[in-house]
N, C-alpha and C positions, 0 to 999 in steps of 0.2 A: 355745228348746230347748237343752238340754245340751250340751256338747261329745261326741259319739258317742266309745263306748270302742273303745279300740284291741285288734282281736284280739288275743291271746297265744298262743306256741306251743304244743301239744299235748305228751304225753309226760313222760317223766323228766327232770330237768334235765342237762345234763353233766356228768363226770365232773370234779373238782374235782382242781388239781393241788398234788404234793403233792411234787416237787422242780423246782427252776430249777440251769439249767445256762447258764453262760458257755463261748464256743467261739469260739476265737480260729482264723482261716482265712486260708489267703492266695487271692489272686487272680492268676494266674499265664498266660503264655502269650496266646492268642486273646482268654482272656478279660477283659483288661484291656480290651476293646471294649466288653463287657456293659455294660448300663444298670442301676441298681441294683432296677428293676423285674425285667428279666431275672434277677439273680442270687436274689432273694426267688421268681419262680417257680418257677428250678433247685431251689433246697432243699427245698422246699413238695412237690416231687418226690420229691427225696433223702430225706427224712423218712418219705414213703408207702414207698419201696422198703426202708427197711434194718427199716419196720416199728417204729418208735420209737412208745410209747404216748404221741403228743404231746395237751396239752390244749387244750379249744378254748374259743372264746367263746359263751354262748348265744345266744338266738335265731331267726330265720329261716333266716337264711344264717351258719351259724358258722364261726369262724374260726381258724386254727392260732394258738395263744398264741406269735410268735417278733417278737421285736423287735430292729433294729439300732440299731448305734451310728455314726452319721457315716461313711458310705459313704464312699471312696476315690471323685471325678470320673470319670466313661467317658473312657476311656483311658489311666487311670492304672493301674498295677499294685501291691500292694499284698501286704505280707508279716505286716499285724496287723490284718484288719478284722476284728469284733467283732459275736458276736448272744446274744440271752439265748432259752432255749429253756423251758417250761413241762412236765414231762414227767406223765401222771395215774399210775405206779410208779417206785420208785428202780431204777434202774439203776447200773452201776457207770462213771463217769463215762470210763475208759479203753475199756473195751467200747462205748460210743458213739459215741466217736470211730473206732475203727475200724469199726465199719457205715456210718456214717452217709461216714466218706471212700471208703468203699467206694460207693456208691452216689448220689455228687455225677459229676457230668460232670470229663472234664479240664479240670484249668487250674482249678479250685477246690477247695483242698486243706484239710483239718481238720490243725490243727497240735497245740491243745490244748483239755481238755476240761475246767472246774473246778465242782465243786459249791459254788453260792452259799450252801449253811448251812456251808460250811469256812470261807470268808475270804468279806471284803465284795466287791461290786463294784466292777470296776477306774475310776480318774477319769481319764476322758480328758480333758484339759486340752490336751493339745498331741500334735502329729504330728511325728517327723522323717523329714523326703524327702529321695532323693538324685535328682538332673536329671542327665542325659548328653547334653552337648550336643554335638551332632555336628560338626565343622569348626569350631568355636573354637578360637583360639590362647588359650592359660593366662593370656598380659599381656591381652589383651584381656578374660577372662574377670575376671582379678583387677581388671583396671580397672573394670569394671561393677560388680561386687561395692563396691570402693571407695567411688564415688558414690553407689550406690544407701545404703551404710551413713552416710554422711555428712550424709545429707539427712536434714531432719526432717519432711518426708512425701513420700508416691511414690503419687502419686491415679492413676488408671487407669481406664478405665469398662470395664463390663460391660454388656453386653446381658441384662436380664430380662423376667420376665413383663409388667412394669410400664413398660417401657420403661428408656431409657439412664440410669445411674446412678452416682456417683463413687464410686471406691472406694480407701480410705487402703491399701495395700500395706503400708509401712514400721509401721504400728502391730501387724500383725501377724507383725511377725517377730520368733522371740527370738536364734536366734541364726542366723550365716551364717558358712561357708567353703568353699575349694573344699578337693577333698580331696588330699592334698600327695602321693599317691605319682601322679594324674595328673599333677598339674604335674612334679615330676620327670622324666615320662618324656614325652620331647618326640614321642616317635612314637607315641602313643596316637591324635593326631587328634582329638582330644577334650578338653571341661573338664567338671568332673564338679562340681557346688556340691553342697554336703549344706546342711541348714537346720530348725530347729525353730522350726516356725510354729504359736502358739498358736489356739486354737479359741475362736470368735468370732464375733458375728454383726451383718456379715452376712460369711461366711466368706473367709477369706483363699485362695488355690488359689494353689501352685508355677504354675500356666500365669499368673494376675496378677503373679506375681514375675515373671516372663520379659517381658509386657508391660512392667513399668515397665522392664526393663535393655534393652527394643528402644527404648522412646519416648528413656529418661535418656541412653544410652550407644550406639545404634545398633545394641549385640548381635543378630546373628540367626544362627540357627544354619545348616548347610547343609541338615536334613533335620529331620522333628520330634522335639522332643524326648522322652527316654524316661523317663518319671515313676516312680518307684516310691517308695512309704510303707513304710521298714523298722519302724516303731515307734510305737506309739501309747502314752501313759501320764501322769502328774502330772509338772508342771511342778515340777523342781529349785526348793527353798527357797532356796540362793544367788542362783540366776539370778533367780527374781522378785522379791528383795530389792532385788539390781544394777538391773535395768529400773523400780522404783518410785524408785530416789533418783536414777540421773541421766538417766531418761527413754529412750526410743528410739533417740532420734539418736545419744546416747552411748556406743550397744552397741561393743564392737569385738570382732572376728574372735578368736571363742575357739581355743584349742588342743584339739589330738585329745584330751579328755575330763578337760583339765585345769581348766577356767572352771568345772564345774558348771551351765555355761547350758546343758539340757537336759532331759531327760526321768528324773526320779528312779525309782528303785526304792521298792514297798512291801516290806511284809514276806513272803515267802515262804507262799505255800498249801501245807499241809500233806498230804505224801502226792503232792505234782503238780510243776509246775515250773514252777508261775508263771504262769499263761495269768490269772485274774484281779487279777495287780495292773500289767497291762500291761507288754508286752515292751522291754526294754533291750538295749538295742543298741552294739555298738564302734561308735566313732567312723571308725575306719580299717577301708578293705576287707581281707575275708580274704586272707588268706595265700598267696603264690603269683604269675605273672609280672603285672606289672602293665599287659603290653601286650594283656591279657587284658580290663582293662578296658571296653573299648568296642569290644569284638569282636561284629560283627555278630550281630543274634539267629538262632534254626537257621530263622525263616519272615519274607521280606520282608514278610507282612503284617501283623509287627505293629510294623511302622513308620508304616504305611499309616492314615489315617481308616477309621473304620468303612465299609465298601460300596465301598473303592476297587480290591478284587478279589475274584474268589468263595473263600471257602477250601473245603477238602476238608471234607466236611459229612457223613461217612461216620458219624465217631464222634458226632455230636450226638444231645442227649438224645431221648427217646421221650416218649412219652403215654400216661400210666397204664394202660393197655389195650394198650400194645404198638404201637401204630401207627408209623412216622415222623412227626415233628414236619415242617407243609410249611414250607421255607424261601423266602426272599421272591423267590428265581429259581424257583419254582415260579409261585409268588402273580405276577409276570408275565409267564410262561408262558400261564397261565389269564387273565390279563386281553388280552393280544391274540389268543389264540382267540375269545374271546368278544365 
């Protein structure tokens, strides 16, 4: 006998989309805890509320057309993460943005909005992150820094699906320094490393960078550290020139945006401000006391590991019907009743 055919849907097929949109978001607050599962539920929400004509996939079970680009780690914060959106009408790309951040949860903000038939899609090649490490002294900081730059590789293991696995650090960095107005200022209590870490697989993560400067150098901070991604975009032509002729080892501590080792600019989308050819970023923090730098966040939990206290869960998102979404001091609540 035959191979039996496989039903097919009923119906008209779906509507077919007819603009893509690039939306550059930050990840802010609480929600640098989300999982990037969480955060594709949140939107998938956000999209039904602000009512965007999003397109789907056909099918059985069809699917919202939105895809990301290399999520920021759970519990990292993040000021460029990136998703391309399928819409079935044009819309006007700044009116999007304002519904759709109208209708995301806090702590996940729409920054910019680009239509992919104005400019191409942005190449994320590389990330730059700035670490706040809590209770390092700046020599010690720059001393880690040092060695770990000196070395020509900084292996580390991670825990995967697969089991324990080595992982080269030092291959994925292009550039490191800490940034000069903490060291400066001796009563910050803090060293603050900025760093452009190419994208790679299997991926490099600022928390590996931290492992090899606990294993190389003994760094440990007093409390965890506070990860945040300012900038996602193509890798500077200088700089990958520099790392192809004298290799990794050879990097050394660029200047505040004078080396070129970093994240280049493309050309300007027209009519916007840049959201698809990836955000550029100063090298030096803004403007203003720099004892400011490492001033406690306004909620100790987002110091904290996910689950290590309950936060206020008043403003969390709902269920397309309205309901309260139950959170997981509910869920074992219900399970020792029961």
């Amino acid at each position: 006998m035959g191979r039996q055919q496989q039903p097919r849907p009923t119906g008209p097929p779906p509507p077919s989309a007819v603009q893509r949109l690039v939306i550059r978001y930050a990840k802010r607050g609480r929600m640098r805890f989300a999982s990037h599962r969480d955060i594709a539920r949140a939107v998938e929400r956000g999209v039904r509320r602000a009512d965007l004509p999003v397109a789907h996939s056909a099918g059985f079970s069809p699917h919202p057309k939105i895809s990301y680009s290399g999520g920021a780690p759970t519990g990292a914060a993040s000021e460029a993460e990136y998703m391309e959106i399928a819409l079935t009408a044009r819309l006007d790309p700044d009116n999007v943005r304002v519904r759709l951040d109208a209708a995301l949860p806090d702590g996940i903000d729409v920054i910019e909005v680009a239509d992919l038939a104005a400019a191409p899609a942005p190449r994320l090649e590389a990330s730059e992150w700035k670490v706040v490490l809590p209770g390092v002294a700046a020599d010690d900081a720059a001393s880690a820094v040092g060695v770990f730059l000196a070395s020509a590789q900084a292996e580390v293991e991670r825990l995967t699906s697969n089991g324990i696995r080595q992982l080269d650090t030092r291959a994925g960095v292009v550039s490191l320094e800490l940034d000069r107005r903490a060291i400066a200022d001796e009563q910050t209590g803090c060293a603050i490393p900025r760093m452009v870490v190419r994208h790679m697989t299997p991926a490099v993560r600022p928390e590996d960078i931290l492992a090899a400067f606990r294993q190389m150098s003994a760094l440990e901070p007093s409390s965890p550290a506070l990860v945040t991604r300012l900038a996602q975009g193509p890798l500077g032509t200088d700089a990958a020139a520099a790392l192809a002729e004298v290799g990794p080892q050879r990097a050394d501590l660029p200047g505040s945006g004078s080396s070129g080792a970093g994240i280049a600019a493309e050309a300007p989308v027209p009519g916007g401000r840049g959201a698809a050819q990836g955000q550029v970023m100063e090298t030096c923090l803004d403007a203003g006391d720099a004892s400011t730098a490492c001033a406690a966040p306004e909620s100790a939990y987002e110091q904290l590991p996910r689950g290590a206290e309950w936060p206020d869960e008043a403003n969390c998102a709902r269920e397309p019907d309205g309901r309260d979404r139950p959170n997981a001091r509910d869920r074992a609540t219900e399970q020792r009743v029961s």
